[in-house]
N, C-alpha and C positions, 0 to 999 in steps of 0.2 A: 699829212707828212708822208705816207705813205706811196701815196700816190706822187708826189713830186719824185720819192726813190727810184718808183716804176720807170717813171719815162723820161728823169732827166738825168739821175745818177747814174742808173746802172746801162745804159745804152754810152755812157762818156767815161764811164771805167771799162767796159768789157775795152769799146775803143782803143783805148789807151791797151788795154794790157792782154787781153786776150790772142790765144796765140795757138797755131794747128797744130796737133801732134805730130812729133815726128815719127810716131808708131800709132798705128791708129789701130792695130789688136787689143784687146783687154788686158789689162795687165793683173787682174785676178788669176789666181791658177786654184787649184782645189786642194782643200783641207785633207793631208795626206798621214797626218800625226792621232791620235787616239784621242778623242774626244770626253772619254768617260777619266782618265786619268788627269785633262784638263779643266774637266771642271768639277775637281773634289778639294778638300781642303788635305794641305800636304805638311805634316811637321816633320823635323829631324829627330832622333834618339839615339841614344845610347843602350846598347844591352847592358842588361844588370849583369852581376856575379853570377845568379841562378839561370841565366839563359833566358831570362822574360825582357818585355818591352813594356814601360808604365807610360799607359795616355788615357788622358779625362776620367782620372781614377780606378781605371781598369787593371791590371795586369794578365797581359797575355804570355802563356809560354810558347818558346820558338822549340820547334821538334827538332830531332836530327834529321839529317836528310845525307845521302850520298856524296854529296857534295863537301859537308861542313855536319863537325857534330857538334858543336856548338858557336855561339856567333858572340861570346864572351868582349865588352866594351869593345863591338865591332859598330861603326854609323849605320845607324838604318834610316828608311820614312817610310813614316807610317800615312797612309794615302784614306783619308774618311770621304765615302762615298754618299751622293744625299740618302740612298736608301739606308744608310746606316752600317753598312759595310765598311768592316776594318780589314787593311789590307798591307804586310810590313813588305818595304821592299831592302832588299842588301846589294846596293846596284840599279843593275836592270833587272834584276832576277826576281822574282815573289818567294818571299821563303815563308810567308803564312797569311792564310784566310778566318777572319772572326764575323760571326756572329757582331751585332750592336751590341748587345753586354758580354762581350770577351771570350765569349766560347768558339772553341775551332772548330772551322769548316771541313771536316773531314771527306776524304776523296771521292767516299759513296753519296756526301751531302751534293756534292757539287755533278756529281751525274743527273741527280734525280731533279735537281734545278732545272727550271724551265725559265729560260731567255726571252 
């Protein structure tokens, strides 16, 4: 069966319908968007009362930051990395880095990180 595909179908279909591009450049262009944020698992949350975010029975607290001193029933996502990294965002922004069991990444932890 196979072989009748080969040489009688598909030489009588291209035939038929095969057709030149009218653009004959690649129409691939290159992956210009952040890769590590695409392939993590992404949930939505809510801040609680107390300024934490509760995921996979964690709870993490969100710091003040300059910005916002608290993010009280503000939407967040929470973005789980494969290495295990929790990461909330308010936005586009990052407003906290955990540890896989809930503990924050504080700013000296993330210098001494190696990439």
């Amino acid at each position: 069966m196979s072989e009748v595909r080969k040489e009688v179908y598909l030489p009588e279909h291209n035939a038929l319908f095969a057709k030149e591009p009218e653009d004959t450049t690649s129409a691939f262009v290159p992956f210009t968007g952040n890769v590590r944020d695409t392939l993590c698992v992404q949930e939505d949350r809510v801040v609680g009362n107390d300024n934490t975010v509760r995921y996979k029975g964690l709870v993490m607290q969100i710091a003040a930051d300059r910005h916002r001193h608290h993010f009280v029933k503000a939407k967040v996502r929470v973005h789980e990395y494969p290495d295990g990294q929790l990461v909330i965002f308010h936005g586009p922004r990052c407003i906290g880095r955990y540890q896989p069991d809930g503990s924050p990444i504080t700013q000296e932890d993330s210098k001494h990180k190696v990439a």
